[in-house]
C-alpha positions in Angstrom: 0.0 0.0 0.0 2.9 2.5 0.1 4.2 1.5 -2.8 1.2 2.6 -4.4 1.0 5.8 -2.1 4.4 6.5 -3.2 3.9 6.3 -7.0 0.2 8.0 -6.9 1.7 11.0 -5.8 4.1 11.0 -8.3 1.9 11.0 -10.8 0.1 13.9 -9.2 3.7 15.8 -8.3 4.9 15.5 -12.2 5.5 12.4 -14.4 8.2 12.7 -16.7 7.0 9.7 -18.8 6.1 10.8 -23.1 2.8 11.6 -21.9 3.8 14.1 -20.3 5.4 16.5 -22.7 4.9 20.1 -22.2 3.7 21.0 -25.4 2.7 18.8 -28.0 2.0 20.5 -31.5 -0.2 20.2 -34.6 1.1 17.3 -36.8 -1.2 18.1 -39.7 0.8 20.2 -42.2 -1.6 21.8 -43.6 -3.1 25.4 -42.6 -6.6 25.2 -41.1 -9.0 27.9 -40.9 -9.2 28.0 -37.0 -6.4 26.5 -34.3 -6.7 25.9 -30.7 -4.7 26.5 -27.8 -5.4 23.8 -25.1 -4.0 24.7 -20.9 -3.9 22.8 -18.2 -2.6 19.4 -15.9 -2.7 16.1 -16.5 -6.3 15.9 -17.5 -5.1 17.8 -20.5 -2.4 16.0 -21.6 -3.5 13.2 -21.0 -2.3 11.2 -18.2 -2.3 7.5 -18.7 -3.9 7.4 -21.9 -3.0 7.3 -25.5 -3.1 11.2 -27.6 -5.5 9.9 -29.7 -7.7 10.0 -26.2 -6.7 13.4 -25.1 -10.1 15.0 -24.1 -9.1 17.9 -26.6 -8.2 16.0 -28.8 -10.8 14.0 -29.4 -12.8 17.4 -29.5 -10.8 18.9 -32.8 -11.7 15.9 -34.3 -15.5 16.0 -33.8 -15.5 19.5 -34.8 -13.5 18.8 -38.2 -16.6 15.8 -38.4 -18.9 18.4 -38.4 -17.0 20.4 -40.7 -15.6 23.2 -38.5 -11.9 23.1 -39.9 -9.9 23.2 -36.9 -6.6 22.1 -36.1 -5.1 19.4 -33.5 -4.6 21.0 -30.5 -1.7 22.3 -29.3 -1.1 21.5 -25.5 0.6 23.4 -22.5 -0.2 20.9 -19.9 1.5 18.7 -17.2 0.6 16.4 -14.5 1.0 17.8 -11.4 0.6 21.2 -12.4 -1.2 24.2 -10.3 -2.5 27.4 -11.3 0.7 28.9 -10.7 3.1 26.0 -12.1 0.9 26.5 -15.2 1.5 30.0 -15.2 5.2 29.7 -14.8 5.4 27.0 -17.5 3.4 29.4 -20.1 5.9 32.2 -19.2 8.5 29.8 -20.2 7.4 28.5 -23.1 7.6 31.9 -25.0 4.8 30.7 -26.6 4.1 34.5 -28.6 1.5 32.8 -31.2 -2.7 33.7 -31.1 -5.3 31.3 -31.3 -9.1 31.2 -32.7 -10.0 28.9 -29.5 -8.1 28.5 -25.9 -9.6 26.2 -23.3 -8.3 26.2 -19.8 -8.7 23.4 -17.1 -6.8 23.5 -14.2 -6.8 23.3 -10.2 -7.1 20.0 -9.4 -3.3 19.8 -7.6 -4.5 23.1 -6.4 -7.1 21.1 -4.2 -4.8 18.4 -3.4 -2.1 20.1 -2.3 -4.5 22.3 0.0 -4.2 25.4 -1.1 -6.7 28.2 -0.3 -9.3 29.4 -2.7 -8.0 32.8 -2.6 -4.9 32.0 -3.7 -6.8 30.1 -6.6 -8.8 32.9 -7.3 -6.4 35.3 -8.0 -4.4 32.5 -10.0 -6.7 31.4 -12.1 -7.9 35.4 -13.0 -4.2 35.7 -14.4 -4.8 32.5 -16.0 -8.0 33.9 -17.8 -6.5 37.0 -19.1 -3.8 34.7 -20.3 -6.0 32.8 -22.4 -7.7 35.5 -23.4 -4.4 37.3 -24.6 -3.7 33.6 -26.8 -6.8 34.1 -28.3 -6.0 37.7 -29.4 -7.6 39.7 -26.9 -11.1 38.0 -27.6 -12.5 36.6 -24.3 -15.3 34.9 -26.5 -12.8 32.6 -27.8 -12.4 31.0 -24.8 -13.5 28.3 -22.5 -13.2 26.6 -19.3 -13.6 22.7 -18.1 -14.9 22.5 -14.8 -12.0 20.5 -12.6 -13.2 16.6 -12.5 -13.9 15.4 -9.5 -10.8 12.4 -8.4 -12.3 11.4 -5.4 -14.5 9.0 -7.7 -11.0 7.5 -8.8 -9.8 3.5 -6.7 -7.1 6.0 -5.4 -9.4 8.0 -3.2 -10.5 4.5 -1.7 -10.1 5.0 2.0 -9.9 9.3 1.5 -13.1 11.3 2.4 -14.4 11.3 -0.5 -17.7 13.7 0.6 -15.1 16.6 1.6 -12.9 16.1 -2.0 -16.1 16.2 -3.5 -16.9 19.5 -1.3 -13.5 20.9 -1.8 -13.4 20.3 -5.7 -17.2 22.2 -5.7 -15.7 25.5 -3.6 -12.8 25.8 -6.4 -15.2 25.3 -9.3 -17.3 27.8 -7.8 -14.3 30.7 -8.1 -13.5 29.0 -11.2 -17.2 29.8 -12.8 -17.3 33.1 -11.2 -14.1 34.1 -12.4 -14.9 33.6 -15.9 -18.4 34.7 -15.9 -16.9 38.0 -14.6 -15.1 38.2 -18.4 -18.0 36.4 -20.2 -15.6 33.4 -20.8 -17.8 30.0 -21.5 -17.5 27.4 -18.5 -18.5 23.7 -18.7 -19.4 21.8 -16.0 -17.7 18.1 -16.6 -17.5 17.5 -12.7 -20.8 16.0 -12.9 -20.0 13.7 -15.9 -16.9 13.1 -13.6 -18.5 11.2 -10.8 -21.0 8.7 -13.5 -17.1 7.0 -13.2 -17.7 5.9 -9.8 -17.4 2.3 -9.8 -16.7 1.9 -13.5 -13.5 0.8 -14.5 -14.2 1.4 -18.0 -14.1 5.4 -17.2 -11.0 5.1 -15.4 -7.5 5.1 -16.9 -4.7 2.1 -16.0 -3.3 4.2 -13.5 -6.2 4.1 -11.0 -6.3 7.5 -10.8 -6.6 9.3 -13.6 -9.6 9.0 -16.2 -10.2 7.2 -19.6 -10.6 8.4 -23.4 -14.3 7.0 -22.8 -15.0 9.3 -19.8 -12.6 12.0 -22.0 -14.5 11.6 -25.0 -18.0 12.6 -22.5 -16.1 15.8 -22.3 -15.2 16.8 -26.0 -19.2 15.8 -26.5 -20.3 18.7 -23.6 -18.0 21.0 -24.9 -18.7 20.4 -28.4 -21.8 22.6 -29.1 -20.1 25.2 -27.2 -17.4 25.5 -29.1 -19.3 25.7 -32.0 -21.2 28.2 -30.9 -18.0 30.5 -29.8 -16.2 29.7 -33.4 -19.2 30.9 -35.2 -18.9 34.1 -33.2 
């Protein structure tokens, strides 16, 4: 059991596995009429599951089914990360490019690691006007995930998983306020989070982390929204 304590929290703390690459870019060649800007942790990039399964991801590639030409995502995103790791990383990527869509999903490690919500508040707001800034300036370019809710994962077994549930609802809460302060889109996935409970299938090898099957749940929520915002 503390072997598996041990190697949880490095997966939360930062993997350096291929999965785990900062940024991961476009490998389509050609140009495509809009691009996309994905931020966040390891539900971003990915943790535990194949690119192909990325949540946004799978999302370009319902939008190119529907005929909305949109690139592959390309992804700032670690496991482990908080608001301000994210921030840092961004900042250090010298990343100077503008986007038609940003999304932003982040503060899960924020709750883990017990950090307050004002700390995340103020975080994240930077974060928004980042995004914003990627999408050139236009706030109705960009969108947030709601932060999943782990406490449904076989690693929370034996945690509280009420007051994770509790916790992960306060920093949503600043989240959604935050953004509809700047009229930035939020998506509530949290609830699509917890149908995982007690279903392998929706859970990734690692135990902890979720599956392309609960990802692709995510890309389908978002999808109309997105839609919506590109035909802005």
């Amino acid at each position: 059991m503390k072997a598996l304590f041990t190697f949880t929290l490095a997966l939360l703390a930062c993997c350096s596995s291929q999965q785990n690459d900062v940024m991961t870019t476009d490998p389509i060649t050609t140009r495509h009429t809009f691009t996309f800007l994905s931020l966040g942790d390891s539900y971003t990039i990915g943790e535990s599951v194949p690119e192909a399964d990325r949540w946004s991801v799978q999302l370009a590639k319902m939008l190119r089914n529907e005929g909305v030409d949109v690139a592959a995502p390309e992804i700032i995103a670690r496991t482990g990360w908080t608001t301000d790791e994210l921030q840092t990383a961004i900042k250090a990527s010298n990343n100077q490019k503008t986007y038609s869509l940003v999304s932003l999903l982040i503060g899960v490690n924020n709750q883990y690691r017990g950090q307050t919500l004002e700390t995340y508040r103020t975080e994240f707001r930077e974060l928004l006007q980042t995004a914003t800034r990627y999408a050139g300036g236009n706030a109705g370019r960009v969108f947030i995930l709601s932060i999943p809710d782990w406490g449904v994962s076989p690693f929370a077994q034996g945690r509280d998983r009420r007051k994770i549930a509790a916790e992960i609802d306060a920093f949503n809460a600043v989240a959604q306020e935050e953004a509809a302060k700047l009229n930035i889109a939020y998506i509530d996935i949290t609830t699509t989070s917890r149908t995982a409970a007690g279903d392998p299938s929706q859970i990734a090898s690692d135990g902890l982390h979720f599956s392309g099957q609960q990802y692709r749940q995510w890309a389908e929520q978002a999808l109309p929204v997105v839609k919506t915002l590109l035909a802005k």
